[in-house]
C-alpha positions as CSV (number, residue, x, y, z in Angstrom):
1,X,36.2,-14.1,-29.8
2,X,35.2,-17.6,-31.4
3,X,36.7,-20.7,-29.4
4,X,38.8,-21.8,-32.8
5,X,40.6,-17.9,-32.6
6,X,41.2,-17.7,-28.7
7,X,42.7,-21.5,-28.9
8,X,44.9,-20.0,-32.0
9,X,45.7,-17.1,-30.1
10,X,47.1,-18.8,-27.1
11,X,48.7,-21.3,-28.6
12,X,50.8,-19.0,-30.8
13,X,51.1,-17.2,-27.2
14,X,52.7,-19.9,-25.5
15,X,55.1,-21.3,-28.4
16,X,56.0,-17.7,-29.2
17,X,57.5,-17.2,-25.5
18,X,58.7,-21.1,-24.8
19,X,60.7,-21.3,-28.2
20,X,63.3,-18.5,-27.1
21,X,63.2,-19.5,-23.6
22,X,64.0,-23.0,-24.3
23,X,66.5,-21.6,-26.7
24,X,68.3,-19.7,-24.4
25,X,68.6,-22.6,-21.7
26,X,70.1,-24.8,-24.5
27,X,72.9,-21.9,-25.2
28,X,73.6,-21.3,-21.8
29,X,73.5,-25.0,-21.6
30,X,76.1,-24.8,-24.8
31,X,78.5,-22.7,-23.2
32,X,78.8,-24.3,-20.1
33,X,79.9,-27.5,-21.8
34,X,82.3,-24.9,-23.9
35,X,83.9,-23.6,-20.3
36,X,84.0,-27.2,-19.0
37,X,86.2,-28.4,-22.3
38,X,88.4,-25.3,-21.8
39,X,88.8,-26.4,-18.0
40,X,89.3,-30.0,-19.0
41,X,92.0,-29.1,-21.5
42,X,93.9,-27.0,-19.7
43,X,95.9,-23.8,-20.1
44,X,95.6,-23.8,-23.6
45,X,92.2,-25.7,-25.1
46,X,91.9,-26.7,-28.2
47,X,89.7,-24.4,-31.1
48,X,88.2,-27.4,-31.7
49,X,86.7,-28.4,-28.2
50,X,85.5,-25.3,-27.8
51,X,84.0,-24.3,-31.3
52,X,81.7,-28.3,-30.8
53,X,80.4,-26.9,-27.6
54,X,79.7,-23.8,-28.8
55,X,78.2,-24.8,-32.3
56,X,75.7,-26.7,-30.0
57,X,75.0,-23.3,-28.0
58,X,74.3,-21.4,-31.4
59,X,71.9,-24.1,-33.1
60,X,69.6,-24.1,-29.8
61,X,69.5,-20.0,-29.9
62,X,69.1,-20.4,-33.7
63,X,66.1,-23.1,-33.3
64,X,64.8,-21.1,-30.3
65,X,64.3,-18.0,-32.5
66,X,62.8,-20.0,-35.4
67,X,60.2,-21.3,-33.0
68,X,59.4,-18.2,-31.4
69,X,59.0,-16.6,-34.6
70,X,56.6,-19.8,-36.0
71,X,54.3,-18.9,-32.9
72,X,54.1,-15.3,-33.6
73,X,53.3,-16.0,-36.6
74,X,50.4,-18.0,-35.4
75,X,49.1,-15.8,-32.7
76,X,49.1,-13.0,-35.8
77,X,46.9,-15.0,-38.0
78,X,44.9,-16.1,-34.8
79,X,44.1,-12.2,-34.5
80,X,43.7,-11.4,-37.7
81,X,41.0,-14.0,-38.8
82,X,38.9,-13.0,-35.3
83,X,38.9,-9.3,-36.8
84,X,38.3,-10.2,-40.7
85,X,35.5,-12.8,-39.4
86,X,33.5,-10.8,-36.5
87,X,30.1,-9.2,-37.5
88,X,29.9,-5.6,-38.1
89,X,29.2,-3.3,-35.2
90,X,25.7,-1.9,-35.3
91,X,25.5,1.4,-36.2
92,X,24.9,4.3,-33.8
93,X,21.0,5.4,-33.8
94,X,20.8,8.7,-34.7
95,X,18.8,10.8,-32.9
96,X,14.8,11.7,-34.2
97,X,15.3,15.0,-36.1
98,X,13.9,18.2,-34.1
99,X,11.3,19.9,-36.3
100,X,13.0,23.5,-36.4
101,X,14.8,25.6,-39.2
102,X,17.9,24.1,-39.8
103,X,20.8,25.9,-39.1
């Protein structure tokens, strides 16, 4: 695999598994906030303390996805341009032929 490729690869790698991580910390992150405003407000919180905490929570697990999905994307085109660009396998030798009849 050429340098360029594996650097491609692993990059898309890394991106492609930190995007939804980091997106899921920001939603659990989102609801947490959400649960505090309910427990500040009390008995009965308002929608709309709730729905600005949880808006928050949805746009991280929406940007987390759009990231991981950038970095698969990356680590697909990282694999396909190592296979469109190696050299072509040597073909197998074949052996001598055996001076008999053939069968």
């Amino acid at each position: 695999m050429r340098k360029s490729h594996f650097i491609a690869l692993i990059t898309g790698l890394i991106v492609m598994f930190a995007g939804p991580a980091a997106g899921l910390l920001g939603t659990v992150l989102g609801m947490m906030n959400a649960f505090e405003a309910a427990k500040q407000s009390g008995p009965a919180p308002s929608p709309a303390d709730l729905s600005n905490s949880i808006t928050g929570a949805l746009t991280a697990t929406v940007v987390g996805i759009a990231i991981g999905a950038v970095g698969m994307i990356v680590a697909i085109a990282a694999v396909i341009a190592y296979f469109a660009t190696r050299p072509p396998r040597p073909a197998a030798p074949q052996p001598p032929p055996s001076g008999g009849l053939p069968l």
